[in-house]
C-alpha positions as CSV (number, residue, x, y, z in Angstrom):
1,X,52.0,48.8,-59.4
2,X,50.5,50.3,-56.6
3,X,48.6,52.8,-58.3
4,X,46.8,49.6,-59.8
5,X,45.9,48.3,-56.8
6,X,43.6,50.2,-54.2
7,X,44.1,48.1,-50.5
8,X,40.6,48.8,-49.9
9,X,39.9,46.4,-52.2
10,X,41.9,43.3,-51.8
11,X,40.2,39.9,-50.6
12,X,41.8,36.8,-49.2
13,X,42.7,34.6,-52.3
14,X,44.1,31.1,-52.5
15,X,47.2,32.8,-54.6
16,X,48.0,35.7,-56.5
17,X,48.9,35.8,-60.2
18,X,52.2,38.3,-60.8
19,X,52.4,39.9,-63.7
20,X,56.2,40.8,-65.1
21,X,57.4,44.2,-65.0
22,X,60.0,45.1,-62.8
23,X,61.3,42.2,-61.0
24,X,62.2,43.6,-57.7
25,X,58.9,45.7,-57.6
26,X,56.9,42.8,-58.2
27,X,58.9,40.7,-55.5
28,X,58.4,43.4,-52.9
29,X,54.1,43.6,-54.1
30,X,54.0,39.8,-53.7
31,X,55.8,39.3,-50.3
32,X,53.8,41.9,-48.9
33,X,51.0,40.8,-50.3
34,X,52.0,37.0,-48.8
35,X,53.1,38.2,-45.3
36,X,49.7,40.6,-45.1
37,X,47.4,36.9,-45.6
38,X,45.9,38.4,-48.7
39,X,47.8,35.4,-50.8
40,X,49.1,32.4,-49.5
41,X,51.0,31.3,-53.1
42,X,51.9,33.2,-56.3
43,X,52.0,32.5,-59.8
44,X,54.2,33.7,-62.4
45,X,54.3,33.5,-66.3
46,X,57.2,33.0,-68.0
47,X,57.9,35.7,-70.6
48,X,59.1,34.6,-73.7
49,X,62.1,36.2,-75.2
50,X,63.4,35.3,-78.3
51,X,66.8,36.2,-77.5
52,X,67.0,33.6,-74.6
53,X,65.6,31.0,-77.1
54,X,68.7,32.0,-79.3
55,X,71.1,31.8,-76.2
56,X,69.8,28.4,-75.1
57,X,70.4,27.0,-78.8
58,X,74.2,27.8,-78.0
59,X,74.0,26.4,-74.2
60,X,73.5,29.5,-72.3
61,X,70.9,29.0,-69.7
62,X,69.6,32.5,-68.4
63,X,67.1,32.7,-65.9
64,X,63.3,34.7,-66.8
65,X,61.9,37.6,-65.1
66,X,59.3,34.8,-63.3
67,X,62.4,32.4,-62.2
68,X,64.2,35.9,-60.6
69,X,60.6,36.7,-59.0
70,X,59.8,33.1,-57.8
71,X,63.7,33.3,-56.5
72,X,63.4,36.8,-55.2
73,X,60.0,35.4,-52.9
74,X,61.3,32.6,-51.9
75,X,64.5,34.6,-49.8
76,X,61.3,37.1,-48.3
77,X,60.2,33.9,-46.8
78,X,57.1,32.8,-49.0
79,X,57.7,29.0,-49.2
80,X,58.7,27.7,-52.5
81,X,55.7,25.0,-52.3
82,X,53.5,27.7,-52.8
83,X,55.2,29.6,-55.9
84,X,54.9,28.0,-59.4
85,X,56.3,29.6,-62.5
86,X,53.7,28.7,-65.8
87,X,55.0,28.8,-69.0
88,X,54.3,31.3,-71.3
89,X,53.2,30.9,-74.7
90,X,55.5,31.8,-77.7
């Protein structure tokens, strides 16, 4: 992720939009990002995955790579008012 990202160009923003990938590298982006003041919220898409539409239909409730992400900020200290998880389009 980092190599996508040069520091010399980030800008204060109102939030930052996380794209899924690895959940703990995004996490760790994001909360830096946060505690740096280049963000002060995130956003998160939910992925859809037809396999957890097919668990859900037989009452297994998993969470998405955004929920672990929103979950995974929210213990490095960027409040929960300021992450919302989108849904994604199937």
């Amino acid at each position: 992720f980092r190599k996508m990202l040069n520091s010399k160009h980030l800008i204060e923003a109102v939030a930052m939009v996380i794209l899924m990938g690895s959940v703990p590298a995004r996490a760790l982006e994001g909360a830096d990002l946060n505690r740096k003041g280049f963000a002060h919220g995130a956003i998160g898409v939910q992925t859809y995955v037809e396999s957890e539409e097919l668990l859900a239909g037989r009452g297994v409730q998993i969470p998405g790579q955004a929920e672990l992400t929103r979950d995974a900020l929210a213990q490095m200290w960027v409040p929960e008012s300021r992450i919302e998880v989108l849904p994604g389009i199937r």
